[in-house]
MIDRENGU-850593 format. One line per field, with one value per atom (N, C-alpha, C): z, x, y; residue number from 1. Coordinates in steps of 0.02 Angstrom, whole numbers, plus 50000, padded with zeros to 5 digits. Atoms other than C-alpha are relative to their C-alpha. Layout:
Z: [Z;...]
X: [X;...]
Y: [Y;...]
miro: [NUM;...]
% end
This chain:
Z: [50023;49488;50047;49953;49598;49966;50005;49581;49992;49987;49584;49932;50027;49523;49937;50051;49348;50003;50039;49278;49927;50079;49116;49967;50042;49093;50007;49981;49164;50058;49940;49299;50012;49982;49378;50025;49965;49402;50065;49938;49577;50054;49941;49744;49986;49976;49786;50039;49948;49861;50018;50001;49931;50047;49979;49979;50026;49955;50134;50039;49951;50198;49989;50002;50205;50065;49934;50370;50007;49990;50437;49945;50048;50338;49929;50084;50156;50013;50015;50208;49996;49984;50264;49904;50048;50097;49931;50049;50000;50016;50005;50066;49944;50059;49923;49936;50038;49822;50019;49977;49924;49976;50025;49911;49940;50074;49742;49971;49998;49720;50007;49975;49838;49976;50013;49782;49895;50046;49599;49969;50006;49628;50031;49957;49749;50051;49925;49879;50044;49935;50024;49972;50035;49968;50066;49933;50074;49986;49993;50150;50042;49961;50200;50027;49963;50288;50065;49931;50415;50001;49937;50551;50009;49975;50599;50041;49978;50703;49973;50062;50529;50007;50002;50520;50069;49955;50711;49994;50018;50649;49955;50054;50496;50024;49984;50594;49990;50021;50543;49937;50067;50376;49944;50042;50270;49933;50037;50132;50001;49960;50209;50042;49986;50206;50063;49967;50241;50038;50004;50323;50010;49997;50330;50018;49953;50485;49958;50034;50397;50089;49935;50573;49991;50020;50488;49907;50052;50345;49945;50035;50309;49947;50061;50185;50011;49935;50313;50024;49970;50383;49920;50045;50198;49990;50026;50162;50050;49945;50331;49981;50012;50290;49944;50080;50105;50010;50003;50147;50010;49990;50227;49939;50037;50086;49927;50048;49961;50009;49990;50036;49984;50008;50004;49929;50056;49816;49960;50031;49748;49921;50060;49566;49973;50013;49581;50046;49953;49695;49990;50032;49692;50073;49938;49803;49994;50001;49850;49993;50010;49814;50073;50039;49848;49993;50002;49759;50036;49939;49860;49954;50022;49824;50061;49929;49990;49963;50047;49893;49960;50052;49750;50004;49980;49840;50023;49984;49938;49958;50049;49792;49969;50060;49671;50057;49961;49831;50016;49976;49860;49952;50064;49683;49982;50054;49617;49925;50061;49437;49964;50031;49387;50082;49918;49523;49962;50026;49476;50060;49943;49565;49979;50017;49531;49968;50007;49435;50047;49948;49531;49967;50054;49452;50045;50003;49488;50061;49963;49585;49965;50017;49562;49976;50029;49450;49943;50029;49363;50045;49970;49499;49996;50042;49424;49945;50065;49295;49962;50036;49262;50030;49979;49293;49981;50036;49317;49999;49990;49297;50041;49960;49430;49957;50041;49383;50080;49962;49494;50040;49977;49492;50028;49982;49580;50081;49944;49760;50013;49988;49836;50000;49964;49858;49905;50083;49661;49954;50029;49619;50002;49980;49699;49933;50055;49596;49945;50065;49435;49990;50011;49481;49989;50014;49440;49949;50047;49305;50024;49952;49430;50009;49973;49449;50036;49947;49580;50016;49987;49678;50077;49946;49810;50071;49943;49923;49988;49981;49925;50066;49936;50052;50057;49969;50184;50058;49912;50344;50042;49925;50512;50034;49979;50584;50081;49921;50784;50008;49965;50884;50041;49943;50995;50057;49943;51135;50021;49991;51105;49979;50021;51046;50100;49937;51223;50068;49944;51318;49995;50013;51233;50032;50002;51315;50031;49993;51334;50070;49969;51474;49990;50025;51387;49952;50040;51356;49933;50054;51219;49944;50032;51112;49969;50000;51148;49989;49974;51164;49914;50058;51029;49985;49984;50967;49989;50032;50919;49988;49993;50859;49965;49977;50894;49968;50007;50825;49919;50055;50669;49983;49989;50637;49975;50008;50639;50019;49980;50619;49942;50033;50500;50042;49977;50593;49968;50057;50447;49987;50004;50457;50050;49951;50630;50009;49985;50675;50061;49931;50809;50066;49952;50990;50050;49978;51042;49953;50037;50904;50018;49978;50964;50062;49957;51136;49980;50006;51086;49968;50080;50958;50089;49948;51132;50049;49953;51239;49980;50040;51103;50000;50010;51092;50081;49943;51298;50010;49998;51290;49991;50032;51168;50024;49990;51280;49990;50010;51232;50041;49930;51383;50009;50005;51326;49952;50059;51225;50029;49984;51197;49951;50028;51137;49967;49995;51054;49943;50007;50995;50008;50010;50991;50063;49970;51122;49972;49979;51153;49967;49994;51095;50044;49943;51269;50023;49987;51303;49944;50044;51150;50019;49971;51219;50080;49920;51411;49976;50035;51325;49956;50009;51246;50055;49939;51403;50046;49941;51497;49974;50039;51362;50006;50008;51370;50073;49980;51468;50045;49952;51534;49964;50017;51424;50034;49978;51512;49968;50028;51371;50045;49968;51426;49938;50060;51338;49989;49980;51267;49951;50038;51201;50016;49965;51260;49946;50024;51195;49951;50041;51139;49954;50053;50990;49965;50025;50945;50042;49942;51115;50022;50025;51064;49955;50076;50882;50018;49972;50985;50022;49972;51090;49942;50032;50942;49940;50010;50867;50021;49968;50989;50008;50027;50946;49961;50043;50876;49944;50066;50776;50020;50005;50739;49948;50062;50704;49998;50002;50658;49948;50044;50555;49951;50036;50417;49996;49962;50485;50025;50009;50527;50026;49944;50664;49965;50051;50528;49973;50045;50415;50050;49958;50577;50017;49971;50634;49918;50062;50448;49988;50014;50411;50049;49956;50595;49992;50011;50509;50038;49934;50629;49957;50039;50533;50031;50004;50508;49982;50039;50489;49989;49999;50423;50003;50001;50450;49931;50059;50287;49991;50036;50262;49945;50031;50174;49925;50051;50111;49968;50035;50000;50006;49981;50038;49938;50049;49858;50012;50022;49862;50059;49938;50066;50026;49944;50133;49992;50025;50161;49976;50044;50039;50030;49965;50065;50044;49971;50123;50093;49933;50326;50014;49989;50306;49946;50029;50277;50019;50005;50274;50008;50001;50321;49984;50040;50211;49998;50000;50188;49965;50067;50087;49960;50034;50051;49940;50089;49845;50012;50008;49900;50017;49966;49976;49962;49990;49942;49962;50058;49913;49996;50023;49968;49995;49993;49989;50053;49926;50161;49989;49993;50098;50005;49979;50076;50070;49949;50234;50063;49976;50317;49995;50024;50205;49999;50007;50201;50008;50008;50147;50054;49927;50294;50032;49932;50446;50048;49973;50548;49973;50043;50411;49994;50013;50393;49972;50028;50298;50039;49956;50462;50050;49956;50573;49989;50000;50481;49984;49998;50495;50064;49939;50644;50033;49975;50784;49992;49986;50762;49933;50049;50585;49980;49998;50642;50053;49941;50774;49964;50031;50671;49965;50055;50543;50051;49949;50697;50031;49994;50768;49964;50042;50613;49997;50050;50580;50088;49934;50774;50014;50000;50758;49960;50039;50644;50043;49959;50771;49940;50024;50714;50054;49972;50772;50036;49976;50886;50003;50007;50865;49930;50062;50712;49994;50017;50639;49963;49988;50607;49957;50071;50442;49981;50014;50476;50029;49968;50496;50086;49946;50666;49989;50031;50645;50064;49966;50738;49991;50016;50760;50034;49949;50832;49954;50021;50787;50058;49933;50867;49954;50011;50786;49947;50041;50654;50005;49962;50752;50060]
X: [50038;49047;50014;49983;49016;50018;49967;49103;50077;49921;49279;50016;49964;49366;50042;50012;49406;50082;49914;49621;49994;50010;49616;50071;49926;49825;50012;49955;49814;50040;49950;49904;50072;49911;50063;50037;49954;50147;50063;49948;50241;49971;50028;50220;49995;50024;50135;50021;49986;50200;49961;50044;50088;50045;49919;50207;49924;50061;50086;50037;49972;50186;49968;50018;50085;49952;50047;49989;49956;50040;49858;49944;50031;49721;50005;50004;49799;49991;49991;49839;49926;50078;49657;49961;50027;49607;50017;50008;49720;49982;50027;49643;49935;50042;49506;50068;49943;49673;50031;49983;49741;49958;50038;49597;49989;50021;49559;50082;49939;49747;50031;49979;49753;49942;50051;49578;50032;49979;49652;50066;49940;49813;50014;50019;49753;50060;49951;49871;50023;50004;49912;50042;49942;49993;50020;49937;50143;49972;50004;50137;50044;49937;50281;49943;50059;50173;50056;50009;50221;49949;49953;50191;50004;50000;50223;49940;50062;50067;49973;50047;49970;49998;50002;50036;49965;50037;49962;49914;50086;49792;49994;50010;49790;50013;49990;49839;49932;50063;49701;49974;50047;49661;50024;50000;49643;50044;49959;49721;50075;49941;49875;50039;49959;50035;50061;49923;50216;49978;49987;50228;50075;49927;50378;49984;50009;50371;50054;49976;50446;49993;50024;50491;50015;49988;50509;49987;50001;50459;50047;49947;50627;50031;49947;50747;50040;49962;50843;49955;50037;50700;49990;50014;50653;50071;49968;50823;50027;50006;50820;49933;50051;50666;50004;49994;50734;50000;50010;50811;49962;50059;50673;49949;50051;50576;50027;49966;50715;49975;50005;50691;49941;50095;50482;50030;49990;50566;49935;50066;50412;50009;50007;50370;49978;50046;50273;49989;50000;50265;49941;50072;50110;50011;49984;50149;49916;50060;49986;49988;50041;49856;50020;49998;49912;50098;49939;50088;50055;49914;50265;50032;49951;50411;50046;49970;50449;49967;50020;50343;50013;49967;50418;50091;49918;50593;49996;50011;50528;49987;49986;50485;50039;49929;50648;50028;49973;50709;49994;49996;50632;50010;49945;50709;49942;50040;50537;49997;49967;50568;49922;50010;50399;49970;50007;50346;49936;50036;50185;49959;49999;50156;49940;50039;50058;50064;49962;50147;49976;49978;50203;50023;49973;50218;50050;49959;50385;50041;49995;50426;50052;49933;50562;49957;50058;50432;50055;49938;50615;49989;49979;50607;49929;50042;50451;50002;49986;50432;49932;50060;50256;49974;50045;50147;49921;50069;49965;49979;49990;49902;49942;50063;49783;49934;50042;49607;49979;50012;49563;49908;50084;49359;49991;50020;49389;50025;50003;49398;50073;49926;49571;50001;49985;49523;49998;49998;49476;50058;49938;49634;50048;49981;49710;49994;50018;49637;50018;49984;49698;50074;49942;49873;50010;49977;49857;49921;50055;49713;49934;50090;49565;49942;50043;49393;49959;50038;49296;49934;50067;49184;49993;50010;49098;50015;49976;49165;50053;49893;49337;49995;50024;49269;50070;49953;49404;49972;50032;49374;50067;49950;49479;49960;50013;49472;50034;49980;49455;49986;50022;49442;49935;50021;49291;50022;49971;49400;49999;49980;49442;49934;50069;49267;49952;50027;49214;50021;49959;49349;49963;50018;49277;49932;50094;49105;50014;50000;49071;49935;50019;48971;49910;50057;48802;49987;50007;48794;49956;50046;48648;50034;49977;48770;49988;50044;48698;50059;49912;48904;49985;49984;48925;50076;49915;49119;49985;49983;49191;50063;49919;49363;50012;49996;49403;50072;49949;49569;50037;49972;49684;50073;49925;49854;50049;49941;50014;49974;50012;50015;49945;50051;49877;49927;50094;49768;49940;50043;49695;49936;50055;49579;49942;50044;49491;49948;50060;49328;50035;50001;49340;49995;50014;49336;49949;50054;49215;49926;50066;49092;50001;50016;49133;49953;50029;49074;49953;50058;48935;49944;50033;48877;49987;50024;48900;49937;50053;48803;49929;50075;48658;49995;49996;48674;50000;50029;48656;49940;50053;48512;49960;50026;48450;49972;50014;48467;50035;49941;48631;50073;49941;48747;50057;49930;48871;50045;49958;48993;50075;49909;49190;50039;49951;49312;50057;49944;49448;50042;49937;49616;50048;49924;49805;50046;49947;49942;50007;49950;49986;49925;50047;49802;49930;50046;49724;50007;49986;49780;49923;50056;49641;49938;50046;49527;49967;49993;49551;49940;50027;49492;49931;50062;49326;49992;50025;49303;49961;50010;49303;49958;50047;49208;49930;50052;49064;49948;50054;48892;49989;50039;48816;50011;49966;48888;50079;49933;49029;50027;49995;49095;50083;49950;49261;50050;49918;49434;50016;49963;49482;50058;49937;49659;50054;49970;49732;50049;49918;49923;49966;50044;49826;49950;50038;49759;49938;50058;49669;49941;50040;49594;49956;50040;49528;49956;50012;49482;49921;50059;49362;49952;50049;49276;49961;50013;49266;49916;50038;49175;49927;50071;49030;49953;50054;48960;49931;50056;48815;50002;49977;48894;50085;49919;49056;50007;49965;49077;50062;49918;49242;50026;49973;49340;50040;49970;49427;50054;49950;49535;49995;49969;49600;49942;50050;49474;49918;50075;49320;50007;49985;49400;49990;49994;49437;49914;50071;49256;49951;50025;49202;50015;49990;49294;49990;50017;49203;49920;50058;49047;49959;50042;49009;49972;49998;48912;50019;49966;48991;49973;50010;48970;50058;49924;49129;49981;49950;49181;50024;49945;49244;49998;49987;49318;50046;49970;49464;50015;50018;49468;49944;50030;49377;49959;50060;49230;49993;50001;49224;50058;49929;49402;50002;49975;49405;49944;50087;49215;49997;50020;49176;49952;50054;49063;49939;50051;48883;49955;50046;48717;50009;49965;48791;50012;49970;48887;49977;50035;48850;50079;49968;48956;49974;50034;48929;50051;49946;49028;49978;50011;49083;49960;50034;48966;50056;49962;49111;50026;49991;49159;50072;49927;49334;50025;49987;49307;49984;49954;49377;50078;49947;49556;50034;49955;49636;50100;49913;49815;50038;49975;49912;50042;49952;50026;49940;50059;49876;49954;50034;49811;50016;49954;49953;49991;50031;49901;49933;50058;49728;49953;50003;49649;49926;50059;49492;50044;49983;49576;49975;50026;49539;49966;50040;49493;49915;50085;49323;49955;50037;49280;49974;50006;49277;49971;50041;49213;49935;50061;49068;49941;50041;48994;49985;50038;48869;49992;50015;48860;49909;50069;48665;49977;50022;48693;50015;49950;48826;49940;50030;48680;49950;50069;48542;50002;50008;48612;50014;49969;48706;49929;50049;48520;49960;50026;48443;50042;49981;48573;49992;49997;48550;49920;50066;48369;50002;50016;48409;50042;49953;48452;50021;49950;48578;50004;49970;48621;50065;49960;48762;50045;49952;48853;50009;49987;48920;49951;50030;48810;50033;49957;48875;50054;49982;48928;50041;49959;49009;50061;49939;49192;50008;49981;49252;50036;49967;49329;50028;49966;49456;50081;49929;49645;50027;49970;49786;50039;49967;49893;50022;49988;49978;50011;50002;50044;49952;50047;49926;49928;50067;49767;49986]
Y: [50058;49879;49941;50052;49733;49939;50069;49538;50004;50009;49599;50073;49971;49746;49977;50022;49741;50045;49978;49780;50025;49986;49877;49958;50026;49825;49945;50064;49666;49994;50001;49580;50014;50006;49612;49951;50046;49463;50011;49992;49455;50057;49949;49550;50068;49913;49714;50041;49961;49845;50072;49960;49976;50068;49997;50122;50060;49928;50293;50016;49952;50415;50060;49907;50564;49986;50009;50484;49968;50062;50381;49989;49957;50466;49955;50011;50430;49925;50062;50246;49965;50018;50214;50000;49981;50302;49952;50071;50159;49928;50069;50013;49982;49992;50017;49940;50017;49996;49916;50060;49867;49921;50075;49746;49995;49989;49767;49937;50032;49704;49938;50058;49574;49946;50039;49505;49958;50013;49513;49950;50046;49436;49928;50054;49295;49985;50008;49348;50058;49947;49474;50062;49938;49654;50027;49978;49709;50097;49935;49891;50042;49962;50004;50084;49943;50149;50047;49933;50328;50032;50020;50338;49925;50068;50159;49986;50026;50144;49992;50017;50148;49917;50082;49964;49952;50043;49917;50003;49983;50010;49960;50046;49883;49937;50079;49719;49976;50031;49601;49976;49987;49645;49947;50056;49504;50016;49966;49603;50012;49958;49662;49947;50057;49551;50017;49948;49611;50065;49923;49777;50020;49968;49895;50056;49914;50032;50045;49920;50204;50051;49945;50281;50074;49917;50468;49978;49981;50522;50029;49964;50632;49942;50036;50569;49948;50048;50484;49957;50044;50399;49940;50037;50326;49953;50056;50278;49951;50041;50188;49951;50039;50094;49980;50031;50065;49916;50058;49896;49935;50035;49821;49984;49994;49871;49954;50025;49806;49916;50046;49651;49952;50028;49606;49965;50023;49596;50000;49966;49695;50005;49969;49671;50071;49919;49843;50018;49965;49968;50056;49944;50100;50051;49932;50269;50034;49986;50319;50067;49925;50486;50043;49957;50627;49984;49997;50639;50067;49947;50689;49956;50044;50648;49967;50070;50547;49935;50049;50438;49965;50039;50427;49996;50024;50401;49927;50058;50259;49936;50068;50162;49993;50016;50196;49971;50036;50135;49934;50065;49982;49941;50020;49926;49957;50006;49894;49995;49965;49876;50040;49964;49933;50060;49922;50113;50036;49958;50186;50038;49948;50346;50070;49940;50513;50061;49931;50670;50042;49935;50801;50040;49938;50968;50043;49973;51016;49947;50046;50850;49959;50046;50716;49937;50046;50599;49968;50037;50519;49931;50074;50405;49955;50050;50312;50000;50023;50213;50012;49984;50238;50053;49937;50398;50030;50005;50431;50099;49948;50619;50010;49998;50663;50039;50016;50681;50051;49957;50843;49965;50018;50761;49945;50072;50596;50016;50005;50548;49953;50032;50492;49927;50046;50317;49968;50007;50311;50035;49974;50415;49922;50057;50269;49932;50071;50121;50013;49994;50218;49976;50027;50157;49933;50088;49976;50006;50014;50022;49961;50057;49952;50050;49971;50009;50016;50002;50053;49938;50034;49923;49996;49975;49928;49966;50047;49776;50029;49973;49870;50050;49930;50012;49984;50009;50031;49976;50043;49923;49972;50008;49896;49921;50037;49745;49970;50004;49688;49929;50071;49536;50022;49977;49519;50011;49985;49518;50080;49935;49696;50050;49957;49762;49990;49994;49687;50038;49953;49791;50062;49933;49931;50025;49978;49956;50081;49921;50144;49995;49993;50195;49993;50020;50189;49928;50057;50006;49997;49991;50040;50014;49961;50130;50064;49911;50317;50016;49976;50391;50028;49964;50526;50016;49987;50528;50089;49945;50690;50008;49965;50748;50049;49920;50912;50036;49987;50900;50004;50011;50873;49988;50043;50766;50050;49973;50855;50090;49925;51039;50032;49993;51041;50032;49957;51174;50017;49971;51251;49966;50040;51111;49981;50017;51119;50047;49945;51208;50007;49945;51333;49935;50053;51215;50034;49975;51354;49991;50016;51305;49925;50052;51125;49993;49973;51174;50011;49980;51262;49908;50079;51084;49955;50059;50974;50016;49978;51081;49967;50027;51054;49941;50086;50867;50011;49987;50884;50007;49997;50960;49973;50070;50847;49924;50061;50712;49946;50058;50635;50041;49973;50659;49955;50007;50532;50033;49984;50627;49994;50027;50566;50053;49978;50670;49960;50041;50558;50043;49950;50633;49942;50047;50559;50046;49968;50591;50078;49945;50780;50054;49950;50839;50002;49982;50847;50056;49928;51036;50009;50003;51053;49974;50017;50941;50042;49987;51000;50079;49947;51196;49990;50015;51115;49988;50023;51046;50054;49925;51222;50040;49925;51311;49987;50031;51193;50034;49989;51255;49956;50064;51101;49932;50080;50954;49985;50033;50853;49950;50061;50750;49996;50047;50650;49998;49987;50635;49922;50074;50472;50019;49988;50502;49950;50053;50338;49990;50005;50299;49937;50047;50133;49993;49960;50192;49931;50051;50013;49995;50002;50023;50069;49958;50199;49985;50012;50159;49950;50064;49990;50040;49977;50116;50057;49965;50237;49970;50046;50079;49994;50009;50097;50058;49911;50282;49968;49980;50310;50044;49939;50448;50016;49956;50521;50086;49942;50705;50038;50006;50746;50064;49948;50880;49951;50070;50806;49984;50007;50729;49903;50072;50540;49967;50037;50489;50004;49993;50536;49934;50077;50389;49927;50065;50272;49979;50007;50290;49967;50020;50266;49906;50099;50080;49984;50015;50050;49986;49982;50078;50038;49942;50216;50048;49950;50344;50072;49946;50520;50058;49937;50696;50051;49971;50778;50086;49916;50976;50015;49999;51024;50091;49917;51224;49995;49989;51242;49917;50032;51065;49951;49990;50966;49923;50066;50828;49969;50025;50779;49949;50059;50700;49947;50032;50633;49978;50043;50602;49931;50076;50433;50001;49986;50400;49958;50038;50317;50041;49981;50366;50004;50012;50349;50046;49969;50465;50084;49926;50668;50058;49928;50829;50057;49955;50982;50087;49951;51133;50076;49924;51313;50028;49972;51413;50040;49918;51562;49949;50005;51540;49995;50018;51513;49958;50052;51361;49943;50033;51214;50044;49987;51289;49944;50061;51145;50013;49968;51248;50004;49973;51249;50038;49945;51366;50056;49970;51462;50014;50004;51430;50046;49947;51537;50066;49909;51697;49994;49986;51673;50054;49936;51830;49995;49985;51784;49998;50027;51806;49948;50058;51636;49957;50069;51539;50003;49993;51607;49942;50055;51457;49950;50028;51367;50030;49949;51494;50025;49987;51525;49946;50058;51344;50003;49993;51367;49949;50048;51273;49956;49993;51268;49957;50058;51173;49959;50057;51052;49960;50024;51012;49954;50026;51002;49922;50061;50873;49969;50076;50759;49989;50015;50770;49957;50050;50716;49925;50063;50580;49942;50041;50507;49982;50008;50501;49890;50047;50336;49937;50058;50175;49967;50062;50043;49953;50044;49884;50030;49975;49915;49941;50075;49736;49972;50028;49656;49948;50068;49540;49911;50070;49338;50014;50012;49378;50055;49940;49545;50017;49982;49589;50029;49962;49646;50071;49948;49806;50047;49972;49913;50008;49990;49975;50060;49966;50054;50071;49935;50229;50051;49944;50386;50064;49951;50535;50035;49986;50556;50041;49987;50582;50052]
miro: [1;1;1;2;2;2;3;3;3;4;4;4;5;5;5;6;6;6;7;7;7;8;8;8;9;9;9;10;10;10;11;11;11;12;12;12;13;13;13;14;14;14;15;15;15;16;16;16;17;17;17;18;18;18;19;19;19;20;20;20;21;21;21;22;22;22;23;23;23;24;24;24;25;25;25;26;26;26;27;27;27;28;28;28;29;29;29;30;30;30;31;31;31;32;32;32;33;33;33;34;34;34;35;35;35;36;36;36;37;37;37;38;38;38;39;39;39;40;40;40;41;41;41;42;42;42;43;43;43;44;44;44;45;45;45;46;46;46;47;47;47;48;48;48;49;49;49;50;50;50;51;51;51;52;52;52;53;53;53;54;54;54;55;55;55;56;56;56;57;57;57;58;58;58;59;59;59;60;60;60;61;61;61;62;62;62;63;63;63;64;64;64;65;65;65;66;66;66;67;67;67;68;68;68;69;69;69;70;70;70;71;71;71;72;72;72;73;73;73;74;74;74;75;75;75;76;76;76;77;77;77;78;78;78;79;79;79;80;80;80;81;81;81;82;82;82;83;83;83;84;84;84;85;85;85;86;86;86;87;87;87;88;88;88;89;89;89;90;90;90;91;91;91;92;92;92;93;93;93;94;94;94;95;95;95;96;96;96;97;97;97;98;98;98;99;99;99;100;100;100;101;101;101;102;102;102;103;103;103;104;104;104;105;105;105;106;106;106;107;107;107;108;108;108;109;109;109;110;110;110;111;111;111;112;112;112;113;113;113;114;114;114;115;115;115;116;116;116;117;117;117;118;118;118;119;119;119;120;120;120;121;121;121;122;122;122;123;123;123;124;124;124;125;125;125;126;126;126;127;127;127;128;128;128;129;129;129;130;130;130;131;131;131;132;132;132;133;133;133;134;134;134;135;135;135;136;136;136;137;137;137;138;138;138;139;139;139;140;140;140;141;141;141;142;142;142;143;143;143;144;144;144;145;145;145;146;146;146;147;147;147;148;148;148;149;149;149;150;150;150;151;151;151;152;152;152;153;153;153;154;154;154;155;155;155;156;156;156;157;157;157;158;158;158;159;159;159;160;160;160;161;161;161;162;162;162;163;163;163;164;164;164;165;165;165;166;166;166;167;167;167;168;168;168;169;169;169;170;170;170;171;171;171;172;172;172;173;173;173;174;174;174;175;175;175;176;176;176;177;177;177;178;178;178;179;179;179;180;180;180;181;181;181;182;182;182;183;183;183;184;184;184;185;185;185;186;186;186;187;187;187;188;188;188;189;189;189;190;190;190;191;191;191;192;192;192;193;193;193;194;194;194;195;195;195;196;196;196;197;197;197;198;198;198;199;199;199;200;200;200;201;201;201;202;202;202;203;203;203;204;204;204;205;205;205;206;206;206;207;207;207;208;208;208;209;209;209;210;210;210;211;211;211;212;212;212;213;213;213;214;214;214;215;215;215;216;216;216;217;217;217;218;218;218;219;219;219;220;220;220;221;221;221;222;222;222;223;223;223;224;224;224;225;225;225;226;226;226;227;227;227;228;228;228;229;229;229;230;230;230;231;231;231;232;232;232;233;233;233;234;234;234;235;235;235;236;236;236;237;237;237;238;238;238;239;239;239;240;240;240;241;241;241;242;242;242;243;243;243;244;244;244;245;245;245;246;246;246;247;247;247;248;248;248;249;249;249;250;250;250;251;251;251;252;252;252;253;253;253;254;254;254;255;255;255;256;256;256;257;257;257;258;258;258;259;259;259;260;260;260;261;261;261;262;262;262;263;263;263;264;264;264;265;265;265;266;266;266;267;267;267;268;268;268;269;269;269;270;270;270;271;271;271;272;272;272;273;273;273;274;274;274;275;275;275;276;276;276;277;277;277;278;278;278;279;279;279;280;280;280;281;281;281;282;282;282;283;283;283;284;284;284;285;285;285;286;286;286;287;287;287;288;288;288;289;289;289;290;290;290;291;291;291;292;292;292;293;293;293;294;294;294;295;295;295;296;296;296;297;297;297;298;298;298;299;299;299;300;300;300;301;301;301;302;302;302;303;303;303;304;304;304;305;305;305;306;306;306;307;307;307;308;308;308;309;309;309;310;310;310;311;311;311;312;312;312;313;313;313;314;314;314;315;315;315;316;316;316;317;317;317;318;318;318;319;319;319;320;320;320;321;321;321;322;322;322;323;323;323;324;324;324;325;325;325;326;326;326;327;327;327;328;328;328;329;329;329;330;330;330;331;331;331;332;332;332;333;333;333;334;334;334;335;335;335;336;336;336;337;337;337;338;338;338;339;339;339;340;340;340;341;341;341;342;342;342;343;343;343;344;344;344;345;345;345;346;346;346;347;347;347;348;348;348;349;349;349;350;350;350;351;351;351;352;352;352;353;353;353;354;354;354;355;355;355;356;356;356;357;357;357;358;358;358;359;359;359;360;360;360;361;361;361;362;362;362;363;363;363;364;364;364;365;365;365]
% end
């Protein structure tokens, strides 16, 4: 509902603490949360976030006060990042969608007195004080808003914010903004989630043909071996690698697509709060809970009846060999829709009245 997100419990008197360690991804997914928060409380909510680049990808954001880098996720890393966190002197702490219990360590840690977190079935959910139960039919960013009782509206959407300085560094080679992103990849060791890089290949060739001969690859430190291998498989498209250490100075150029198609995966979201429209990959998991939402943006999913499982232990035994769920999304109908959705110009510059948008990161992406 639009004019401001609505509190079923009421306010929380005193600072916010917004606690994302599961990667760039989830944090992106609580800014919804964030503003809702900061709009409600009439002041900035602190954010302890891993990997620590999350916090240079969020510099800007009107929302977004304190931060507190978390340089590891382990146990050791949290209770290294405790005191910092002790320190904000957070009336409430909110561990974001999906529940861990790094999560819910980081907030009994940051001596929050109230911690509202997600149950975890068979998880250390002692160390909050309040608990919400997930709601299998909602979308992570609305799982989210159930921890401070808020409801969805539509000025919360997640958005990155740039200077023009850094939107003007970014010009891509087709000043017009023809440049098709793509990412080919997926953060950490979360394979289970990438299409084939020979059905990527095959998808660029077609967009070549087509008539769109800028295409960018963008990725994070250490996945250009991945990229380099689309590169070689490809026919007659020569897209280009942008995997620059300067992940805001990616994120700007990522800004100037015409499209972004992406697996689901971090650089779908970054291109999303860029207002770049999207076409996500989705096999194993699940476009209901992670797509950016909005007519912009499209998906394109497994048919097989076993898909969304949504399990990475699963993903290990998976009774298809190679993730069939991903292998049998054709290059020919990842083409068709990025065709259809490039047929529709956009402005390619912010208009007076519209945020700048952009940001930095590394291991995640």
């Amino acid at each position: 509902m639009t004019g401001g997100a609505k509190n079923k419990n009421g306010a929380r008197p005193g600072p916010a603490l917004v606690i994302s360690v599961m990667g760039i991804g989830n944090a992106l997914l609580g800014l919804p949360l964030i503003s809702a928060l900061s709009r409600q409380k009439g002041e900035k909510v602190d954010l302890a976030a891993w990997p620590p680049v999350t916090l240079r990808l969020l510099a800007g954001h009107p929302a977004v006060g304190r931060m507190v880098p978390v340089e590891s996720n382990s146990v050791a890393g949290l209770f290294k990042a405790a005191p910092e966190c002790r320190k904000l002197k957070a009336a409430a702490a909110y561990d974001l969608f999906p529940p861990s219990d790094r999560g819910h360590l980081l907030a009994f840690l940051s001596g929050a007195p109230l911690r509202q977190g997600f149950n975890k079935a068979g998880g250390q959910n002692w160390m909050l004080t309040g608990r919400v139960e997930v709601n299998p039919g909602l979308h992570d960013t609305e799982q989210n808003l159930r921890l401070a009782g808020l409801e969805p509206d539509p000025d919360d959407r997640a958005r990155l914010y740039l200077t023009p300085a850094e939107l003007k560094q970014a010009a891509l080679k087709s000043p017009g903004g023809e440049a098709v992103g793509l990412h080919i990849g997926s953060g950490g060791t979360l394979t289970g989630r990438r299409w084939p890089a020979a059905h990527f290949a095959k998808l660029m060739d077609g967009l070549h043909l087509a008539g769109h001969r800028e295409l960018v690859m963008f990725g994070g430190p250490g996945q250009e071996p991945l990229m380099e291998q689309c590169q070689s498989l490809c026919q007659s498209a020569r897209p280009r690698m942008e995997a620059s250490p300067d992940i805001r100075q990616a994120a700007a150029r990522a800004g100037r697509c015409r499209l972004m198609v992406s697996n689901d995966a971090v650089w779908l979201h970054i291109a999303a709060a860029l207002d770049v429209p999207t076409l996500g990959i989705y096999g194993p998991t699940n476009p209901q809970r992670t797509a950016p939402p909005g007519p912009r943006h499209r998906v394109v999913r497994s048919s097989l009846a076993c898909a969304p499982c949504y399990n990475y232990e699963r993903w290990a035994s998976c009774p298809h060999p190679g993730l069939k769920c991903l292998e049998g999304i054709s290059p020919e109908a990842v083409l068709a829709q990025a065709l259809e959705m490039l047929k529709d110009k956009r402005p390619q510059e912010p208009g007076p009245e519209e945020p700048l948008l952009t940001g930095p990161l590394a291991n995640d992406f």
